[in-house]
Short mmCIF file of the C-alpha atoms (twelve columns), coordinates in Angstrom:
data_MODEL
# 
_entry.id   MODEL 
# 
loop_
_atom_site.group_PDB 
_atom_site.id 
_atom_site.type_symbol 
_atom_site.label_atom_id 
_atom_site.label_alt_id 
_atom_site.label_comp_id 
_atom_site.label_asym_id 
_atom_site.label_seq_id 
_atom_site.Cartn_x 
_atom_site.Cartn_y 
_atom_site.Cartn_z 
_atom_site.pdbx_PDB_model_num 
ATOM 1   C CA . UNK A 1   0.000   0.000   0.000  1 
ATOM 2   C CA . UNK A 2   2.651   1.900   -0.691 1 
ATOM 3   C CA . UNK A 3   1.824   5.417   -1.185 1 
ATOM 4   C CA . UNK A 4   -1.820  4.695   -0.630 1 
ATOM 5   C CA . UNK A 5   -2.529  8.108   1.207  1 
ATOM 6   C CA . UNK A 6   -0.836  10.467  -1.725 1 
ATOM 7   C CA . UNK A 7   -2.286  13.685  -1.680 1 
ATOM 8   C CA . UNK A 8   -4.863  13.143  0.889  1 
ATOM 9   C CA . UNK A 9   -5.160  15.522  4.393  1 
ATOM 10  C CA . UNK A 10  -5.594  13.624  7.185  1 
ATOM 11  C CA . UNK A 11  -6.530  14.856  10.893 1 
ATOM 12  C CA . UNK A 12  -5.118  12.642  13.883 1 
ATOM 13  C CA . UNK A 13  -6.583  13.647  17.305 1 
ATOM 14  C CA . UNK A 14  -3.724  12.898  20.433 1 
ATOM 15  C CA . UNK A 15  -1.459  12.321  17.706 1 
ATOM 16  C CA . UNK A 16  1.699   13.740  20.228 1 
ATOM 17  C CA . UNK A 17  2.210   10.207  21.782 1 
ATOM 18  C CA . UNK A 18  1.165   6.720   21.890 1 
ATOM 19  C CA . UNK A 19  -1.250  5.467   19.484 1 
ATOM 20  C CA . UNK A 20  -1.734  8.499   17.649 1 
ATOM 21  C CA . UNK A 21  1.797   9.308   17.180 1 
ATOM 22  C CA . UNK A 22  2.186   5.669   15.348 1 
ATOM 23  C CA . UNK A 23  -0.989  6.924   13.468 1 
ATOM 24  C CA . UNK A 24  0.600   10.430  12.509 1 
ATOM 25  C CA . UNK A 25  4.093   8.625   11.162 1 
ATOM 26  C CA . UNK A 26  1.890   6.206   9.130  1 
ATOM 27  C CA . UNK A 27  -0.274  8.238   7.635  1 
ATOM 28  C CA . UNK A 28  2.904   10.832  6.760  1 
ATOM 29  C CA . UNK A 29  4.740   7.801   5.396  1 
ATOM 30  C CA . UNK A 30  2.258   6.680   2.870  1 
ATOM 31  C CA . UNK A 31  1.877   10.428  1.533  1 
ATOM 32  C CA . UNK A 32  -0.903  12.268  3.710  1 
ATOM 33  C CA . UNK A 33  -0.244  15.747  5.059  1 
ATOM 34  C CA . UNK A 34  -0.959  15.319  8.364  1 
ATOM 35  C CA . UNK A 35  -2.544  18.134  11.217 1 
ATOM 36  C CA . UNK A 36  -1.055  16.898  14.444 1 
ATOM 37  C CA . UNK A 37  -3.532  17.670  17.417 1 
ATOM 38  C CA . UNK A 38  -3.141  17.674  20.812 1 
ATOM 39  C CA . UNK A 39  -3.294  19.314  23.951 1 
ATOM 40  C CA . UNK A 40  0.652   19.450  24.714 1 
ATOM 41  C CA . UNK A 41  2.242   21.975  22.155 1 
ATOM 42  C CA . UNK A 42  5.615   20.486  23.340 1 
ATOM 43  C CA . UNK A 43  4.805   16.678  21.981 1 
ATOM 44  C CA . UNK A 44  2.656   17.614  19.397 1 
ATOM 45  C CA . UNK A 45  5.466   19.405  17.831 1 
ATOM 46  C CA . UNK A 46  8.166   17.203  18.274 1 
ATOM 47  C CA . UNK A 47  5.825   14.506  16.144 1 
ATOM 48  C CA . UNK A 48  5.518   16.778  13.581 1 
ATOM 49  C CA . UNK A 49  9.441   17.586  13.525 1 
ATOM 50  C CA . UNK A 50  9.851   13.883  13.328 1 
ATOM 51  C CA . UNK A 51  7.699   13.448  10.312 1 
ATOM 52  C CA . UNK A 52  8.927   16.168  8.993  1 
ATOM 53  C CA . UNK A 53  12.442  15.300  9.370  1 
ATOM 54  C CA . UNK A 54  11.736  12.220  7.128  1 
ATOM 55  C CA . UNK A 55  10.120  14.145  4.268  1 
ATOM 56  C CA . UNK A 56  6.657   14.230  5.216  1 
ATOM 57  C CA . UNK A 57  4.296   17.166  5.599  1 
ATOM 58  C CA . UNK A 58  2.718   17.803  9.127  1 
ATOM 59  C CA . UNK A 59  1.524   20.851  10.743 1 
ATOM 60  C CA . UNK A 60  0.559   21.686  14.418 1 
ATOM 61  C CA . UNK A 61  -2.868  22.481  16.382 1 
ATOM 62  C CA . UNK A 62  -3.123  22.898  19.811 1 
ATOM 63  C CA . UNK A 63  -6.518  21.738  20.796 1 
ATOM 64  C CA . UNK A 64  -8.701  19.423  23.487 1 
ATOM 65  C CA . UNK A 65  -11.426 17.363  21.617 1 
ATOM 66  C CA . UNK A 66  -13.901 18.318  24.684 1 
ATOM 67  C CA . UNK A 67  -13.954 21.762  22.914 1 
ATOM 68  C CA . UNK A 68  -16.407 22.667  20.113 1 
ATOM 69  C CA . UNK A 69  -14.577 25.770  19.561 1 
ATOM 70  C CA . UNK A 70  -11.068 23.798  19.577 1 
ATOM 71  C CA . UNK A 71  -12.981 20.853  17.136 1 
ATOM 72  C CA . UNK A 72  -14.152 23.904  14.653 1 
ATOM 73  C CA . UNK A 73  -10.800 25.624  14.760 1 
ATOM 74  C CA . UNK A 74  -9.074  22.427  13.738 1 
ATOM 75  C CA . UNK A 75  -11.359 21.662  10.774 1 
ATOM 76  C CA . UNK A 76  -10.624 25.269  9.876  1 
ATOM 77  C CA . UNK A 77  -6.481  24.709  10.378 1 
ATOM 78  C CA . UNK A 78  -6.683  21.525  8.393  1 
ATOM 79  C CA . UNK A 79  -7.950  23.353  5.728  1 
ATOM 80  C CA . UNK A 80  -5.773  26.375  5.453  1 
ATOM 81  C CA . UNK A 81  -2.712  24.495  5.878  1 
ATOM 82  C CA . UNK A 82  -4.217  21.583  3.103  1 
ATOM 83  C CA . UNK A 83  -6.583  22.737  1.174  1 
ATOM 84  C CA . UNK A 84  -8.746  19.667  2.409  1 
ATOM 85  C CA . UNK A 85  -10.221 17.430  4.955  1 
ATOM 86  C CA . UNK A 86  -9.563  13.678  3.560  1 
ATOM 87  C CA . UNK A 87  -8.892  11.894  7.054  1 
ATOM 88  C CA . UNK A 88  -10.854 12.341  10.367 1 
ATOM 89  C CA . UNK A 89  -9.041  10.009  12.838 1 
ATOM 90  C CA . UNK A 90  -10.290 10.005  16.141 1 
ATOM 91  C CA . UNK A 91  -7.644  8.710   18.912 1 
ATOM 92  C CA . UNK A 92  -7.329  10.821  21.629 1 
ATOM 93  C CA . UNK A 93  -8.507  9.381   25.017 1 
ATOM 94  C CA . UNK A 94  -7.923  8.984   28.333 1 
ATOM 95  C CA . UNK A 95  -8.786  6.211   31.286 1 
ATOM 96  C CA . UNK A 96  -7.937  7.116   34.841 1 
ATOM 97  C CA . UNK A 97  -8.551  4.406   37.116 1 
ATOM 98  C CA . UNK A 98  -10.990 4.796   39.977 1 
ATOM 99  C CA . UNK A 99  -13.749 2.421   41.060 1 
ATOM 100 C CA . UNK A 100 -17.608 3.013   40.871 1 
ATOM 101 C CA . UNK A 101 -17.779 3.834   44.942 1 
ATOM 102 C CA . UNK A 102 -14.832 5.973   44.223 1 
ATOM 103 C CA . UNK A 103 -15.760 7.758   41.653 1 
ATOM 104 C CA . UNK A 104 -16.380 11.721  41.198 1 
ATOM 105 C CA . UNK A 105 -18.475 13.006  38.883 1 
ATOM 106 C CA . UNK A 106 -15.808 15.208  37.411 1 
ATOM 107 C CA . UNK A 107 -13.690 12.144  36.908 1 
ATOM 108 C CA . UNK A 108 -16.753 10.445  35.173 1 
ATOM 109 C CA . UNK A 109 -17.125 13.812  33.119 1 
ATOM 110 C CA . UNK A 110 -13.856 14.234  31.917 1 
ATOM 111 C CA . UNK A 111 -13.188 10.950  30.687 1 
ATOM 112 C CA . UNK A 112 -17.274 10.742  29.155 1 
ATOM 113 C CA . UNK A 113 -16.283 13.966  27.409 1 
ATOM 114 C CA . UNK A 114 -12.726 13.147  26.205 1 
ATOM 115 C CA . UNK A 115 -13.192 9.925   24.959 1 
ATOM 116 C CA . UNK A 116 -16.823 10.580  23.360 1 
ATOM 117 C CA . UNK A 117 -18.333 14.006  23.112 1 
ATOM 118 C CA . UNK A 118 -15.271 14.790  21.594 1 
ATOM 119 C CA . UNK A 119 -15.867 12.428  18.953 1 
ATOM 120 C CA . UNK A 120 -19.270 14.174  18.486 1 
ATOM 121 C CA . UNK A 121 -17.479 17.178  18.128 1 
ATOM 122 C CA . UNK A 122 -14.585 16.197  16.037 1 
ATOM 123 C CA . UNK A 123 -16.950 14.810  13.114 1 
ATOM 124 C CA . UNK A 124 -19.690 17.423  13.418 1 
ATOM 125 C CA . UNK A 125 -16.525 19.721  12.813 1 
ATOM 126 C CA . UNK A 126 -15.049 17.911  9.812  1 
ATOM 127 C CA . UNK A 127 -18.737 16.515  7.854  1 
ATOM 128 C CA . UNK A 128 -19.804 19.964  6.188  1 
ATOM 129 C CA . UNK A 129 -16.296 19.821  4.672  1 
ATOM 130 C CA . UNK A 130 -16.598 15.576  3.781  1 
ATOM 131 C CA . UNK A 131 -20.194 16.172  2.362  1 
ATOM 132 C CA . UNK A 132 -18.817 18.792  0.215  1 
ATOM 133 C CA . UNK A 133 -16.416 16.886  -1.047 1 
ATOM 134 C CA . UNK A 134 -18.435 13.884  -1.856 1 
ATOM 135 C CA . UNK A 135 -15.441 11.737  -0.258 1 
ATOM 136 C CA . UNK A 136 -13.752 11.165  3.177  1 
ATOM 137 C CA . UNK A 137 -12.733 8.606   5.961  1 
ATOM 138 C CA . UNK A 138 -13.855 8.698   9.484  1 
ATOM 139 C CA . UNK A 139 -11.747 6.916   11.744 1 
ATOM 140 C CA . UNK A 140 -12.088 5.990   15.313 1 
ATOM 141 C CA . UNK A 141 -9.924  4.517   17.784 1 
ATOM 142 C CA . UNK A 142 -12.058 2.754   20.071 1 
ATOM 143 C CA . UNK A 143 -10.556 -0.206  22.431 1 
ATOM 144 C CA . UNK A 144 -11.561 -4.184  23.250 1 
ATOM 145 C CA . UNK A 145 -12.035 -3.078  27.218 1 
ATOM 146 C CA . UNK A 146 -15.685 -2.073  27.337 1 
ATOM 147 C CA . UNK A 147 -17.230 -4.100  24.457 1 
ATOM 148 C CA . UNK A 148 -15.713 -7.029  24.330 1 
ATOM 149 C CA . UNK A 149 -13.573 -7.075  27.928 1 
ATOM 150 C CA . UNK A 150 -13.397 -5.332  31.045 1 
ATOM 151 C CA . UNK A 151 -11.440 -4.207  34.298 1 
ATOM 152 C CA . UNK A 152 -12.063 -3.225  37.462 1 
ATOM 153 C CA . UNK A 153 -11.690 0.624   37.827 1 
ATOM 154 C CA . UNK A 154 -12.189 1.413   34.188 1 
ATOM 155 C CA . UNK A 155 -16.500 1.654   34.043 1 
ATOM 156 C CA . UNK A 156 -16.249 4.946   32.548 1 
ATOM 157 C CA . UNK A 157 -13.891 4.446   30.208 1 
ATOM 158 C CA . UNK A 158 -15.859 1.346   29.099 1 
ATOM 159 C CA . UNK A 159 -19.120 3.194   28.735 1 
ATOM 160 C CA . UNK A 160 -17.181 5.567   26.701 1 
ATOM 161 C CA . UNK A 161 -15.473 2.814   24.074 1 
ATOM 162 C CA . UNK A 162 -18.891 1.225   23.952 1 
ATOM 163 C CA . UNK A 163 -20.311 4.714   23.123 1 
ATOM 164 C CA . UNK A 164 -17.866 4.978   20.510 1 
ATOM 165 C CA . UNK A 165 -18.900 1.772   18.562 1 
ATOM 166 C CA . UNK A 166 -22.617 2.844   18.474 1 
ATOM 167 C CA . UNK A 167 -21.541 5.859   17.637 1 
ATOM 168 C CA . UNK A 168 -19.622 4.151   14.338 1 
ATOM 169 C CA . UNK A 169 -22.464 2.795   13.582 1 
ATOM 170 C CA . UNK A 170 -24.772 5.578   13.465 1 
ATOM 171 C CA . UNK A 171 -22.397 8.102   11.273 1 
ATOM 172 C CA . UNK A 172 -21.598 5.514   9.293  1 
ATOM 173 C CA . UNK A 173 -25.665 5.363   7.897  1 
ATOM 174 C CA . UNK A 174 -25.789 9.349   8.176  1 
ATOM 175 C CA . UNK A 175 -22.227 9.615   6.205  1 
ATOM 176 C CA . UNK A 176 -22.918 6.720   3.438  1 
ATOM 177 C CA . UNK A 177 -24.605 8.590   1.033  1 
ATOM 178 C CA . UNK A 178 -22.353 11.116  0.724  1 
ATOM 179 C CA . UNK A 179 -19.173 8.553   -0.616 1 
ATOM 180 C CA . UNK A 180 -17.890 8.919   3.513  1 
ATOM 181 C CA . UNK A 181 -16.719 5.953   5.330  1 
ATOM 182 C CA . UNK A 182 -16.987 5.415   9.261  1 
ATOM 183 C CA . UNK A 183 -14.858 2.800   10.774 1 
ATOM 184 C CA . UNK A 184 -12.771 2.102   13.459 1 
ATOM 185 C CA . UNK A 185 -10.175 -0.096  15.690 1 
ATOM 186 C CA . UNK A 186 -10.438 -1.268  18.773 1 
ATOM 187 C CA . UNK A 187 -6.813  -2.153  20.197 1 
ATOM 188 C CA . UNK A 188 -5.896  -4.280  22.834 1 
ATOM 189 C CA . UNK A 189 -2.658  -4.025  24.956 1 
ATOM 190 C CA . UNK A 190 -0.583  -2.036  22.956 1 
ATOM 191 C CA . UNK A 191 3.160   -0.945  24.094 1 
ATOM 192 C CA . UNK A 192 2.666   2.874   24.879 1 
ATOM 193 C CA . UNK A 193 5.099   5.273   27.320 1 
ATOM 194 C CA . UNK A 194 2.583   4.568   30.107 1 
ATOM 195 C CA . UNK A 195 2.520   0.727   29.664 1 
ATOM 196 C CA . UNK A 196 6.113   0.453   29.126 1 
ATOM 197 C CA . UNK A 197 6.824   2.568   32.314 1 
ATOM 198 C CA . UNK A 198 5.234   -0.416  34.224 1 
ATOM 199 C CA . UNK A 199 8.430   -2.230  33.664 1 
ATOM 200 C CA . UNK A 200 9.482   -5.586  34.161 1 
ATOM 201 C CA . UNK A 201 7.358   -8.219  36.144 1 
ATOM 202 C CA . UNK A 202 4.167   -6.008  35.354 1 
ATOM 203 C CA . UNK A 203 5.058   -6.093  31.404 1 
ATOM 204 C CA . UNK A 204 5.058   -10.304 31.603 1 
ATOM 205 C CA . UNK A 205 2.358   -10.544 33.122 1 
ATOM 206 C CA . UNK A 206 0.431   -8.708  30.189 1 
ATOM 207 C CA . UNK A 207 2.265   -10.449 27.466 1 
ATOM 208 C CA . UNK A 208 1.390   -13.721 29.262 1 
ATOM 209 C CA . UNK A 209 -2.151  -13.201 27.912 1 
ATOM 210 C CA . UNK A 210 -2.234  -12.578 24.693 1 
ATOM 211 C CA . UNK A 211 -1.752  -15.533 22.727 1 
ATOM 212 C CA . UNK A 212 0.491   -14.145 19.791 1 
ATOM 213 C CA . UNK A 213 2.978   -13.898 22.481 1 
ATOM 214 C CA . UNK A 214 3.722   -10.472 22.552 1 
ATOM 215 C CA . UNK A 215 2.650   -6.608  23.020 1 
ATOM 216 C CA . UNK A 216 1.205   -4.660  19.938 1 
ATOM 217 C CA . UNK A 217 3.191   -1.745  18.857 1 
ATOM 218 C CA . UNK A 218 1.277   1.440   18.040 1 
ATOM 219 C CA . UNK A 219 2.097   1.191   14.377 1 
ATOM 220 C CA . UNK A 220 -0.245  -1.910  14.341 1 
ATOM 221 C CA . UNK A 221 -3.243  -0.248  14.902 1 
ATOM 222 C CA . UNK A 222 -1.880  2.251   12.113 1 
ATOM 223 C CA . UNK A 223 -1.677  -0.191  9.993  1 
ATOM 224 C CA . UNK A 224 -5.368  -1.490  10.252 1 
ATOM 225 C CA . UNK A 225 -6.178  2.260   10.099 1 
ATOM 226 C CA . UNK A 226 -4.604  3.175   7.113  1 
ATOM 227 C CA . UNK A 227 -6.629  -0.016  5.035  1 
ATOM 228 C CA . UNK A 228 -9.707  2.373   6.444  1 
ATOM 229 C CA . UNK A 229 -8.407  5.308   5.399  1 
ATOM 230 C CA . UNK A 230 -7.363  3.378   1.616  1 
ATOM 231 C CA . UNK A 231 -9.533  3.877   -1.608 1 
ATOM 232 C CA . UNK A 232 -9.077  0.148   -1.359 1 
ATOM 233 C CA . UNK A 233 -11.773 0.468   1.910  1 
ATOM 234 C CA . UNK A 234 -14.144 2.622   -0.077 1 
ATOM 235 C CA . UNK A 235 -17.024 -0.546  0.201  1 
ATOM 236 C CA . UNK A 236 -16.265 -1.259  3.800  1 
ATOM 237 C CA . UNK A 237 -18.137 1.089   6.393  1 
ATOM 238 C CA . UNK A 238 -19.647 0.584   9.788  1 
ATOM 239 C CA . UNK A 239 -17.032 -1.574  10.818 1 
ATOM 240 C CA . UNK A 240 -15.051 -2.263  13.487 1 
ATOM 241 C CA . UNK A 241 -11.687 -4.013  13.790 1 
ATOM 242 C CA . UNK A 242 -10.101 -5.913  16.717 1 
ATOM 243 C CA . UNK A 243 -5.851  -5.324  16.796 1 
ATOM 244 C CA . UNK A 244 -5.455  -7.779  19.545 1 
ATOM 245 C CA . UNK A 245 -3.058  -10.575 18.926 1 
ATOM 246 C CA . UNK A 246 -5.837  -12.909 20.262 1 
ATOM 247 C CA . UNK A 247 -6.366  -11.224 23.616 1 
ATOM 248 C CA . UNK A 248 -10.204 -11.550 23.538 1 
ATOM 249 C CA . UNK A 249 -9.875  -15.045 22.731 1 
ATOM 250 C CA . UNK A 250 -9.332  -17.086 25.714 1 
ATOM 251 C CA . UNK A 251 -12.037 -18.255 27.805 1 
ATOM 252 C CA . UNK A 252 -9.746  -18.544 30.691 1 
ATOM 253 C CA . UNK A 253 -6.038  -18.624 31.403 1 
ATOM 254 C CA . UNK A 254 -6.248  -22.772 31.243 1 
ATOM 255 C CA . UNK A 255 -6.728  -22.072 27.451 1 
ATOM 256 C CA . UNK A 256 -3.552  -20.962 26.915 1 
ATOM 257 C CA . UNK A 257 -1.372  -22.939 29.237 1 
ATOM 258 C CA . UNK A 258 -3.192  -25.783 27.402 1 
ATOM 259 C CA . UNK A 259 -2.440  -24.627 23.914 1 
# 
């Protein structure tokens, strides 16, 4: 697929670390110019001085996806700086850990409007501009905790991911009849700063159940991504994608030891 983005602007949201930094290098490599947001000038910079070190195009907003006014300003920066709005991928999130009896309603808040007002506000930004057009990809990074697995401590966040797949659903029938696609991912354990900071003993433990036998890199959910984002995806909407390695598999821990 090489090249398979040429010419094409693309949006990643939290694209200054993790998962959306993989996206933002991907998406750069295989030709898009790419709008870095995120909330942290400092890393959202330094990704686009990366890709841009490499020959790629990227360009900077500073912006928090619970913001309307932040979502309409970055439509309006993708344009300026591209001329277009290809690419709407959706990535930023956040999960801090606190259980039900624990939990504020400001924590609940945050992470309900992070992980999925902020998608509401990221496409109702970017669709005038797609319908326009006749053409675009909306991409969503949603996550196998909530519908498919869970944890204790993570309730919000799981509301929020299982939000986001309805949500997938729904804007892909409003979007199809305007040549727009709405798909997404749903990761499992992937190896970000935060995970790998958990170090040793902590790290085995979550590569002991996955069955491939090892932690996802962000640049594998980039991958599934950027067949999305593809003219070779322009028949495929609605959909969403487990990057995994098999970690929803498993009944129980037995099934592995015995396999």
């Amino acid at each position: 697929m090489a090249d398979s983005l040429q010419g094409k602007a693309a949006i990643v949201t939290g694209g200054g670390r993790g998962i959306g930094r993989g996206i933002a290098h991907v998406f750069a490599e295989e030709g898009a110019s790419v709008l870095v947001v995120n909330r942290s000038v400092d890393a959202g910079q330094t990704v686009v001085e990366e890709i841009t070190a490499k020959g790629g195009t990227a360009a900077l907003f500073q912006g928090d996806v619970k913001s309307k006014a932040d979502m309409e300003g970055m439509a309006a920066a993708c344009l300026e700086n591209f001329g277009a709005i290809d690419i709407l991928c959706m990535n930023a999130g956040i999960f801090p850990a606190a259980l039900i009896a624990d939990m504020s309603e400001e924590i609940w808040d945050e992470v309900l409007d992070t992980n999925l007002k902020g998608l509401f506000f990221g496409a109702q930004a970017c669709i005038p501009h797609m319908k326009e057009q006749k053409s675009g990809r909306i991409l969503v990074v949603s996550s196998i905790t909530g519908p498919n697995v869970g944890w204790p401590g993570l309730s919000h966040y799981m509301a929020s991911k299982g939000g986001a797949d309805a949500f997938i659903r729904g804007a892909s029938l409003e979007m199809a009849k305007y040549g727009v696609t709405v798909n997404g991912v749903a990761p499992g354990t992937i190896m970000t700063d935060g995970l790998r900071e958990l170090g040793g003993d902590a790290l085995e433990e979550v590569r002991q159940i996955i069955p491939m036998g090892y932690i996802g890199e962000p640049e594998d959910i980039a991958y599934a991504l950027l067949y999305f984002a593809s003219e070779q995806a322009r028949y495929v909407t609605g959909q969403i994608l487990i990057v995994d390695g098999g970690q929803i598999l498993p009944e129980s821990p037995t099934a592995l030891a015995d396999a």
